[in-house]
C-alpha positions, -999 to 999 in steps of 0.1 A, spaced: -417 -505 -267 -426 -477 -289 -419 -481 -329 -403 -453 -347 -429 -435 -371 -418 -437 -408 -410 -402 -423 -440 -396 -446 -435 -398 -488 -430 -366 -506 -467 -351 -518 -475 -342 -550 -510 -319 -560 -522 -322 -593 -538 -294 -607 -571 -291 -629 -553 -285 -663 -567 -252 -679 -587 -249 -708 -574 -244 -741 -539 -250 -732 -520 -280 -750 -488 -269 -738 -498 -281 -705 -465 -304 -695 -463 -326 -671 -447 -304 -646 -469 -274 -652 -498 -294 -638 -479 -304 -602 -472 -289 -570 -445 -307 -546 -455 -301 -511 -425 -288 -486 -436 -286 -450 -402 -286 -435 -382 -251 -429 -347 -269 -432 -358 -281 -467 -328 -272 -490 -354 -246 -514 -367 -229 -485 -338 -225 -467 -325 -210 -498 -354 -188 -507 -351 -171 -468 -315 -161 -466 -320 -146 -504 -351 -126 -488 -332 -119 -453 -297 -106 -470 -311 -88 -499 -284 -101 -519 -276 -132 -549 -272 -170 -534 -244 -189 -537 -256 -198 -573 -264 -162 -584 -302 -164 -574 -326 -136 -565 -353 -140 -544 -385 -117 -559 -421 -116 -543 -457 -113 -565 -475 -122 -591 -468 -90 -612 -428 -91 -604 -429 -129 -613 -447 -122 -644 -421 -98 -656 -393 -117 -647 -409 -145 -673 -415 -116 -701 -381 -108 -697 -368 -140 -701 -352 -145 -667 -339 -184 -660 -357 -198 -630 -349 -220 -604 -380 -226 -584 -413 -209 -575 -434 -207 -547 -470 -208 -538 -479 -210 -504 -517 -227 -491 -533 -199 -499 -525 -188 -533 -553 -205 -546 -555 -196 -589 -518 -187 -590 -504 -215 -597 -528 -219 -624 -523 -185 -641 -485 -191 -635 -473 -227 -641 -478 -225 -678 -461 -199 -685 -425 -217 -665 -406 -239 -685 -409 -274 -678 -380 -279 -653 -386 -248 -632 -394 -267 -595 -425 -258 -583 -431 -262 -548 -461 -254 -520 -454 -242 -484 -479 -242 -454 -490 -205 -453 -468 -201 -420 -437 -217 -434 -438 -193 -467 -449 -161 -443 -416 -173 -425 -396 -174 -456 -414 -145 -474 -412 -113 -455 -444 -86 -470 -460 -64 -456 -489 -75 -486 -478 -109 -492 -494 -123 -526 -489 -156 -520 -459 -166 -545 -422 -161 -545 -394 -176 -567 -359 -178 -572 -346 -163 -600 -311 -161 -620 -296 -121 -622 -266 -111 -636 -251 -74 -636 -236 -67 -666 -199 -58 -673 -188 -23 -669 -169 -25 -708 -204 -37 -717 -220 -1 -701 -195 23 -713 -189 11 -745 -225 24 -752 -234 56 -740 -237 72 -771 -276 56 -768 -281 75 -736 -270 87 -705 -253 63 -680 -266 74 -641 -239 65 -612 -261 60 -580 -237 71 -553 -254 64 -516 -287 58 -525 -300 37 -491 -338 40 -497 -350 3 -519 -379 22 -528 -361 56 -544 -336 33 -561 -359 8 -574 -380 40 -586 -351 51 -601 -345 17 -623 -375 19 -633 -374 60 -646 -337 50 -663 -352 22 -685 -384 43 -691 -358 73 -702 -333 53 -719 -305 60 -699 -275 31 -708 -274 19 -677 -266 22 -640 -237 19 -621 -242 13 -583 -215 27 -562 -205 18 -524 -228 30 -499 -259 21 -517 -286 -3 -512 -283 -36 -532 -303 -40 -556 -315 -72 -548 -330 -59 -518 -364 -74 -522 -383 -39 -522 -360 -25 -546 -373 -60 -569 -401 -47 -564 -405 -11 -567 -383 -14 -604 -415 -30 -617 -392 -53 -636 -366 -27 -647 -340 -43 -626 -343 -76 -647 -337 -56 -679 -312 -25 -670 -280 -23 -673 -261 -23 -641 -231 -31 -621 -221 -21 -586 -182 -9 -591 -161 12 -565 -155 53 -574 -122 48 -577 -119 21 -598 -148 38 -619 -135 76 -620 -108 66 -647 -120 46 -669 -151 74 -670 -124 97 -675 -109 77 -706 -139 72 -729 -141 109 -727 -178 110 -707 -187 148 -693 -192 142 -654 -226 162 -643 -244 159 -610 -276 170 -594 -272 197 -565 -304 209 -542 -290 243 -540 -264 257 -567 -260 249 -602 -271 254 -636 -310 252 -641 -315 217 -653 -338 231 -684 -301 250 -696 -278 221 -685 -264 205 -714 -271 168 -711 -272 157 -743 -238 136 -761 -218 109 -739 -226 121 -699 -230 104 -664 -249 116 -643 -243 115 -604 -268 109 -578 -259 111 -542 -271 104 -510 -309 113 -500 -294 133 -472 -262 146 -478 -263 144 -521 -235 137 -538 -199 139 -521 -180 172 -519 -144 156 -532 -168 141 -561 -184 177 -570 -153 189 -574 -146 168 -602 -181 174 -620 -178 193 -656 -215 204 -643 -237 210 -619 -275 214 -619 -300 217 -600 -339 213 -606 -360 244 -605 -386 242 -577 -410 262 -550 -383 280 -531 -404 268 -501 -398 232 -505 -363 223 -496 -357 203 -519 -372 169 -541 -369 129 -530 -341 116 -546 -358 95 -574 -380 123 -582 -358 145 -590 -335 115 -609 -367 106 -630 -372 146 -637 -335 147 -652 -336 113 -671 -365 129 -688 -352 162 -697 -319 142 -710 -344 123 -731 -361 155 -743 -327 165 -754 -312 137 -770 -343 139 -800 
């Protein structure tokens, strides 16, 4: 008669502690080994990644030693960090900069490449704590710049692009309307460069939004491939949303018809027309050119 094997003990790694760095806790100098794919963490860390959307407890899943770094500079709260086999000096650099009860954990390569879609994985994920901001919050302050609705966006990369250009150009914030990509798709994380942890934005329905636009008194403007005023002559200075539609299609008809303006940016007349966050970063910048 066979015995039954004994589940093994949880591992820890200690780390060499780096030089010149008191601050050194207890918990910046330990990994906790994970081998399992039904562990709680990883389990977690996947369906973030696979949904492109906020866990149960308001966590976003973000990929890379850059995106990671930011999300520290910009004071994001963490709830656990990932290094996989491979990483090597990351948890090194990184681990000293995490506050003290941030879980740190390390996953077999294959378990983290199974957990961590990338087409150029780095090595280290986490799990960190977003929150959009309230609309009230938005409105009540674009007198500092102006506030872009993103209606239909689907590309990650052209609206993370375009987080990035509105924090770059001041804008207020963003407002995300339905039939665009969320942004905590993982390649919208990480084409904002870190915008998205700093930007204000909130996804709200059109018709919910149209109103209270309406009410502070907010000139409605959109971008148009083909008719319109010349963006250099568009007034775009004062309080002023500005509408973005769909790559494809632009913004909708029933919503043009209820713009104050329309403009268009001057190109080649043999290009058809610009990629979407080109021509959004092109507009936030002549609104910024305006506004000083």
């Amino acid at each position: 008669m066979t015995s039954r094997r004994k589940p093994s003990k949880a591992r820890i790694i200690f780390l060499p502690r780096m030089k010149n760095d008191s601050n050194n806790g207890p918990s910046q100098g330990r990994l906790r080994v994970v081998e399992g794919r039904h562990n709680a963490l990883v389990k977690e860390l996947r369906q973030a990644f696979g949904r492109g959307e906020l866990t149960a407890g308001g966590f976003c899943a973000i990929e890379g030693t850059r995106i990671i770094e930011e999300a520290i500079r910009s004071g994001l709260r963490f709830h656990a960090v990932f290094f996989n086999h491979s990483a090597k000096l990351k948890p090194e650099r990184l681990m000293p900069q995490l506050g003290a009860r941030v879980e740190t954990v390390l996953l077999p390569d294959k378990l983290f490449a199974s957990a961590v879609p990338s087409d150029s994985p780095q090595g280290v994920a986490a799990l960190v704590l977003c929150k959009e901001t309230p609309i009230e919050q938005i409105l009540g302050k674009t007198q500092n710049g102006p506030l872009l609705v993103i209606a239909g966006i689907q590309d990650p990369g052209n609206l993370g692009t375009i987080l990035r250009s509105a924090e770059a150009f001041g804008a207020t914030g963003v407002l995300l309307a339905e039939g665009t990509v969320s942004p905590f798709n993982s390649k919208v994380v990480r084409s904002s460069a870190g915008s998205l942890f700093r930007i204000p934005f909130v996804r709200i329905k059109l018709a919910e939004l149209m109103p209270m636009i309406r009410e502070k008194g907010i000139r409605l403007t959109a971008t148009s491939s083909h008719k319109g005023v010349n963006l250099p002559q568009a007034k775009l200075s004062g309080p002023i949303a500005i509408f973005i539609g769909n790559e494809g299609a632009g913004v909708a008809k029933d919503l043009i018809a209820q713009m104050d303006e329309i403009f268009v940016v001057p190109h080649a007349p043999q290009v058809e027309s610009l990629n979407a966050a080109v021509a959004t970063s092109i507009v936030l910048y002549e609104a910024a050119r305006q506004r000083k």
